[in-house]
Steps between C-alpha positions, in 0.01 A plus 500: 500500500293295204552121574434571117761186412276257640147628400491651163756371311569449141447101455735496206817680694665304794453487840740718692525261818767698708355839436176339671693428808677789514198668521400293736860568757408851461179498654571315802778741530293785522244317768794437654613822517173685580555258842835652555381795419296516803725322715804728447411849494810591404576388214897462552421206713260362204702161364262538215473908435510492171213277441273751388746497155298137447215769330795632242561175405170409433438840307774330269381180434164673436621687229729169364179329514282761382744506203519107446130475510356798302735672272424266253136441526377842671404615122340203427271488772483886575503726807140478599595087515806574696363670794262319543709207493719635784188651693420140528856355631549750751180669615345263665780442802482891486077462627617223730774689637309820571232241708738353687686821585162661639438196693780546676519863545145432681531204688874507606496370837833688606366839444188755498619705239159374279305778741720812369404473166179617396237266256541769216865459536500128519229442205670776274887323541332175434361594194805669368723180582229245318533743186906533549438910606808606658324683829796576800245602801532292789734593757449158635586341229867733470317680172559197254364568184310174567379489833318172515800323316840707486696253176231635273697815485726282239173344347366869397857568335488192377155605298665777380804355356234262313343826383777680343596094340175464330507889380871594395807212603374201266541727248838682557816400397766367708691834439228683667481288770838525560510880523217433744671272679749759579314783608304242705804356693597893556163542659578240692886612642313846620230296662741324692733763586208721599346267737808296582340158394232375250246397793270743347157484311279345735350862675401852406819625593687312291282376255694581167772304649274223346509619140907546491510158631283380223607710252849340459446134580159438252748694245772258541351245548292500194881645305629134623241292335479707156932511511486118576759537771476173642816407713537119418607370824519120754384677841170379510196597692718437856763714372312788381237501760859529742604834305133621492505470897852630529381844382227482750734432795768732411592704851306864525769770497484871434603452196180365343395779307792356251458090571146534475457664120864267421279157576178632324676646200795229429436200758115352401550579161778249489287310704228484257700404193656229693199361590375529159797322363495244806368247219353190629422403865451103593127415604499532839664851510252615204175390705663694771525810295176516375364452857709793633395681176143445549467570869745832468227738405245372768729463763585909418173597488320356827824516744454864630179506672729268727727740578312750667368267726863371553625839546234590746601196700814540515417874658272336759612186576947523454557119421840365593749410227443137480105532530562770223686296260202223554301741375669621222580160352142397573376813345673472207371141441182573591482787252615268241232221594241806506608628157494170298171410654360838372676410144339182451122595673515841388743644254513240225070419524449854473778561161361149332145678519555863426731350195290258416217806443723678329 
């Protein structure tokens, strides 16, 4: 997840408004979910179980993005340019979310699982999440590959699908990436079938579930903006956030080893080039956009230290259904409140600088 249409973008190519709200849909979706999550432990009862696929989606516009941005610049400006240019949009939210998350893994009032873990432990899974280190070693934390901020499991795959951009797919052809694009999405089927679902990536068990999920939607998404498939259509931000969401909400059934790969593979695809060929929005809706665009990667990257502390509530304290919903509702606004106030005191100060240096 890049926010990358509303921070580094070409000034001579147009504003994709409804991709930037998209974007934005799909994040609260997945804070919404991460609630849920907690809430319904099984996932059958989850009205929003697939809300995890929010991450797929963004893996696609990434690579859309990624594509609209740099494929025709990336050799003017050079690889060396690149990276740092995307060091700059992402990494600082990745330092603030690794703070955050070992605030609350010390000082979470619900729990005394801070006293299990020993300094060493503590200062060595630190490090590794400021530097985007995959290290899986606290129980406590369910092995995430992040400990002090679990969504940065799709930030380090994210890195790497930058990587492999800026050293071998500006240069292919769209042949090539097609034949990638195949064996990716047959990755992806096995992944799904294997495990049952594409929930994976975010732990050491599981953590090449990440790359399969990657692997196929950077691909196409990047194969949609060199093909130009734009689907020239009158829905409108309403109307396509509505399909976006429908995915999310679809009911959990045993058969989503197959609905799972079908939505990734076909569904936000379609999605995307809609979007893209959404054309116009009126004022209002655009300013919209590009506030749900800006606050999307924020809002993803500072939500999670939340949860555990939610989590470990709900454990101690087993909140009735309304005062749950209170607090779910709240949360979620709150954690929307939080995450633009972090945007426009931290995030944007610190990229203006850093790019400013540059």
């Amino acid at each position: 997840m890049t926010g990358e249409t509303n921070s580094v973008r070409l000034h001579t190519k147009p504003h994709i408004a409804i991709l930037d709200g998209l974007r934005g849909v799909a994040a609260l979706a997945i804070v919404l979910f991460h609630f849920m999550e907690w809430v319904y432990t099984d996932p059958s009862l989850n009205f929003i179980a697939h809300g995890f696929l929010a991450v797929d989606f963004f893996f696609c516009l990434s690579g859309f993005v990624i594509g609209y941005a740099y494929d025709d610049r990336i050799r003017r400006v050079g690889r060396a340019a690149f990276f740092r240019i995307r060091l700059i949009r992402l990494h600082p939210l990745v330092v603030f979310g690794s703070v955050l998350g070992l605030l609350a893994f010390l000082f979470d009032p619900f729990a005394a699982q801070s006293g299990l873990v020993s300094r060493a432990t503590l200062v060595l899974t630190f490090i590794c999440s400021l530097f985007l280190i995959p290290l899986p070693i606290i129980k406590e934390r369910a092995f995430n590959l992040f400990s002090f901020n679990a969504p940065a499991w799709s930030l380090f795959w994210e890195y790497v699908a930058n990587i492999v951009y800026a050293l071998v797919l500006y240069r292919i052809s769209r042949r090539y990436l097609s034949v990638l694009i195949v064996v990716a999405a047959v990755l992806l089927g096995w992944v799904s079938y294997r495990a049952g679902n594409l929930l994976g990536g975010w732990a050491g068990s599981n953590v090449w579930d990440g790359g399969a999920r990657i692997a196929y939607s950077f691909l196409v998404g990047l194969f949609i903006y060199r093909a130009n498939w734009t689907l020239k259509n009158n829905l409108g931000f309403v109307g396509l956030a509505g399909l976006l969401l429908l995915a999310f909400l679809m009911p959990y059934s045993r058969w989503n080893w197959v609905v799972e790969p079908a939505l990734v593979l076909l569904y936000f695809p379609i999605l995307i080039a809609a979007g893209a060929g959404g054309g116009p929005v009126p004022a209002r809706v655009d300013n919209l956009c590009r506030f749900l665009g800006r606050l999307s990667y924020p809002l993803y990257m500072t939500h999670y230290a939340v949860m555990w502390i939610f989590g470990n509530y709900l454990a101690s304290h087993k909140p009735g259904h309304l005062q749950l919903s209170l607090i779910v509702v709240g949360g979620v606004i709150l954690l929307g409140v939080f995450a633009y106030l972090v945007q426009v005191i931290y995030d944007e100060p610190i990229r203006r600088y850093l790019a400013g240096r540059r």
